[in-house]
N, C-alpha and C positions, 0 to 999 in steps of 0.2 A: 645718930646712927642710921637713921631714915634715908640718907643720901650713900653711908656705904653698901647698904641693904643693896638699893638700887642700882649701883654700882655694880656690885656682885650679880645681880640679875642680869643685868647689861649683860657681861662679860660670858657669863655663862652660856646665855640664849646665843651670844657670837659663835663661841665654839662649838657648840650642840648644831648648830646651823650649818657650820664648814662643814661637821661630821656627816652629817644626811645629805646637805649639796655634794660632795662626794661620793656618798653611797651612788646618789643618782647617776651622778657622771658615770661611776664605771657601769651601774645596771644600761646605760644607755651609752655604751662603746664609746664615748666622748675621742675626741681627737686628743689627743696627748699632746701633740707637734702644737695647739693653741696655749699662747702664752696665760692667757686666764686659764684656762680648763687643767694646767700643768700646775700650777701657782695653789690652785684648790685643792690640788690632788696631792702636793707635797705638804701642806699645810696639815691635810688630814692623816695621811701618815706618820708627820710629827705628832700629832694630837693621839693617835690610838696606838702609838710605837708598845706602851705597854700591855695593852690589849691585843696586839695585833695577831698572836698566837696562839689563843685561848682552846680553837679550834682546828684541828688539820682538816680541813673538807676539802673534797675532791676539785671544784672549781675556784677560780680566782673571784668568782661573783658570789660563790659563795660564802669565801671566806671572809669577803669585803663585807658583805652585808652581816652576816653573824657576828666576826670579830668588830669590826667596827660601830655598830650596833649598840653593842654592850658596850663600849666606851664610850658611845652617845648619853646612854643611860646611866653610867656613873657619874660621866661627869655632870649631867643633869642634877640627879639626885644629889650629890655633894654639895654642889652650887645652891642647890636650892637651900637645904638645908642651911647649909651657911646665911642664907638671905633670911630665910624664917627665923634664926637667932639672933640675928640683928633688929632684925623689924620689930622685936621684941625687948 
């Protein structure tokens, strides 16, 4: 199980990653028109779709960073946990 454990970590840190590379993009106006910067930005949206409305805040930076945020940190948490039962 030592290899799906790490597996699981893998995969997790990947999407935990798109989610904050994201976050950044929009905190830092990212060009939307670049095909990378667009690629990232719908990726993360598919990833935090159920999160994505947890809060109504007044800005789009804001909501990015809170809503998305917390879908960083679930999916973190979950992921991990999953690994720590495996590693076990």
């Amino acid at each position: 199980m030592w290899g799906a454990a790490q597996a699981i970590s893998l995969i997790t840190s990947v999407i935990v990653g798109l989610i904050v590379l994201g976050i950044l993009l929009v905190l830092l106006e990212a060009n939307r028109g670049n095909g990378l910067v667009d690629w990232i930005l719908e990726a993360g949206e598919f990833l935090v779709k159920p999160f994505a409305n947890f809060f109504a805040l007044d800005t789009i930076k804001a909501r990015v960073v809170v809503n998305w945020g917390i879908g960083a940190l679930i999916y973190g948490a979950i992921g991990g946990l999953i690994a720590r039962a495996l590693y076990r």
